[in-house]
MARLOLO-417553 format. One record per atom (N, C-alpha, C): residue in one letter; x, y, z. Coordinates in steps of 0.02 Angstrom, whole numbers, plus 50000, padded with zeros to 5 digits. Layout:
# residues N
AXYZ
...
//
This chain:
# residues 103
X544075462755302
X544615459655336
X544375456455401
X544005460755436
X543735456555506
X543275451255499
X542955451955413
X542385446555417
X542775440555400
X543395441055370
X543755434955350
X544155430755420
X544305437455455
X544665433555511
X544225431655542
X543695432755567
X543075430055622
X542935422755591
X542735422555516
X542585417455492
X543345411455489
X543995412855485
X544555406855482
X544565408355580
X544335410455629
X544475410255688
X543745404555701
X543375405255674
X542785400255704
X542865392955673
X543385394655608
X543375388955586
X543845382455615
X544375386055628
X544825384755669
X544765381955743
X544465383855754
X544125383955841
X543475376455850
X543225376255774
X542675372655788
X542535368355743
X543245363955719
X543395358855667
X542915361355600
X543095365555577
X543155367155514
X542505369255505
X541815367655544
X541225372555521
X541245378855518
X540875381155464
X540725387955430
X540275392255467
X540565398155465
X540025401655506
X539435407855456
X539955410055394
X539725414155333
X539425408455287
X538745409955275
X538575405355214
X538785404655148
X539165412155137
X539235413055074
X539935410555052
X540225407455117
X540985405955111
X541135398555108
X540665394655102
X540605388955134
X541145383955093
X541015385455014
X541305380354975
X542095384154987
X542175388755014
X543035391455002
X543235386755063
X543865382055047
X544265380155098
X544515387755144
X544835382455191
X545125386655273
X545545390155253
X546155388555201
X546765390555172
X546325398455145
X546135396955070
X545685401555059
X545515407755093
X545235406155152
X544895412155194
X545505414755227
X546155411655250
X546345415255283
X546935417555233
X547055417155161
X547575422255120
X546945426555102
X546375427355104
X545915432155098
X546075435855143
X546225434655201
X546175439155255
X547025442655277
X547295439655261
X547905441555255
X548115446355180
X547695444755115
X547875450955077
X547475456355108
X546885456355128
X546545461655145
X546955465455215
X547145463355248
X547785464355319
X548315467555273
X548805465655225
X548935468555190
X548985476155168
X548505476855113
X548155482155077
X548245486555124
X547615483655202
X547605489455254
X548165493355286
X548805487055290
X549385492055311
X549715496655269
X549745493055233
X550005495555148
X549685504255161
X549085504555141
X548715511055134
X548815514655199
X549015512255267
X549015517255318
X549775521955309
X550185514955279
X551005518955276
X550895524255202
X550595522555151
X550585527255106
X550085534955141
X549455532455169
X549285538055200
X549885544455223
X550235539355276
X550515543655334
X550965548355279
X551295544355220
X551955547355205
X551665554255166
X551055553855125
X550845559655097
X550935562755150
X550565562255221
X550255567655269
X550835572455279
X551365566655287
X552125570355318
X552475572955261
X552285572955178
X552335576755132
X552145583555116
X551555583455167
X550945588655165
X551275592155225
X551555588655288
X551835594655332
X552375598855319
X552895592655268
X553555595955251
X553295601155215
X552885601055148
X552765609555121
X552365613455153
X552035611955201
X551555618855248
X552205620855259
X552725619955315
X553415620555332
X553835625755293
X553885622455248
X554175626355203
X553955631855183
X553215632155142
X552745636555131
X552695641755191
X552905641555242
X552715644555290
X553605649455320
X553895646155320
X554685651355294
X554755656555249
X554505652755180
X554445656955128
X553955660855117
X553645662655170
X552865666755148
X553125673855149
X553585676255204
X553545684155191
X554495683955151
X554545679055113
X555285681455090
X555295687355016
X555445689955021
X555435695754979
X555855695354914
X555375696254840
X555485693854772
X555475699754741
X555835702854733
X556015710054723
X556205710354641
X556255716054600
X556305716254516
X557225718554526
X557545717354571
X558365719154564
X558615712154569
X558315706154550
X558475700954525
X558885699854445
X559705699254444
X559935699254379
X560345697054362
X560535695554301
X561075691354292
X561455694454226
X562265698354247
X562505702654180
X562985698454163
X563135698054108
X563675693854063
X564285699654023
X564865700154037
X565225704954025
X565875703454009
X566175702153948
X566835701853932
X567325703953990
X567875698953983
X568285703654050
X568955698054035
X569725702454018
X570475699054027
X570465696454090
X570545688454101
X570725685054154
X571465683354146
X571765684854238
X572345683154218
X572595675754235
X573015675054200
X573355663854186
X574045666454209
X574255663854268
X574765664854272
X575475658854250
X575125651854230
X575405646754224
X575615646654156
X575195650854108
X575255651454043
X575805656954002
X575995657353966
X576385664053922
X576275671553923
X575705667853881
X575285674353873
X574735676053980
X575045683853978
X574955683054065
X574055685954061
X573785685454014
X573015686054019
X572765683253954
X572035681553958
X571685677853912
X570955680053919
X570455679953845
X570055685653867
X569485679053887
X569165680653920
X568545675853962
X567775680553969
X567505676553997
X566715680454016
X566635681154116
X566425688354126
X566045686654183
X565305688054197
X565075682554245
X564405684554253
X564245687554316
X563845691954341
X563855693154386
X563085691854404
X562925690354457
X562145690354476
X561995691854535
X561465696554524
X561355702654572
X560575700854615
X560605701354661
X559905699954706
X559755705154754
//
């Protein structure tokens, strides 16, 4: 990226002579969307950098709350017939399920 801008800044500056040999046949236009995708890319990749990094702080973060939370075997979940009562209905109960879950 800096070799592209040095080279459309000299060119610019000093009616169109070349300062890279290897660039010579590329017009001015040329060198400087070279240098502008490469400007590009570079920002491009600093904002994807950052957002992992701040991906990477949010779960240390997290990871770090949850380190001493306690995962115990009285984790449960019972499913148990049980008359619910309808009071809008006739019939003043109807048979349903409850679950209960225990931590």
């Amino acid at each position: 990226m800096k070799k592209f801008k040095k080279e459309y800044l000299y060119r610019v500056n000093n009616g169109g002579a070349t300062q890279l040999s290897g660039y010579a046949n590329y017009p001015t236009s040329n060198i400087y969307n070279l240098y502008q995708s490469y400007n590009q890319y570079f920002q491009l990749s600093i904002i994807i950098g950052a957002v992992f990094y701040g991906l990477n702080l949010i779960d240390a973060y997290v990871f770090g709350h949850l380190f001493d939370y306690d995962i115990s075997d009285d984790i449960s979940l019972h499913a148990a017939p049980t008359m619910m009562s309808v009071p809008e209905y006739p019939v003043p109960s109807a048979p349903g399920l409850s679950l209960t879950f225990t931590f």
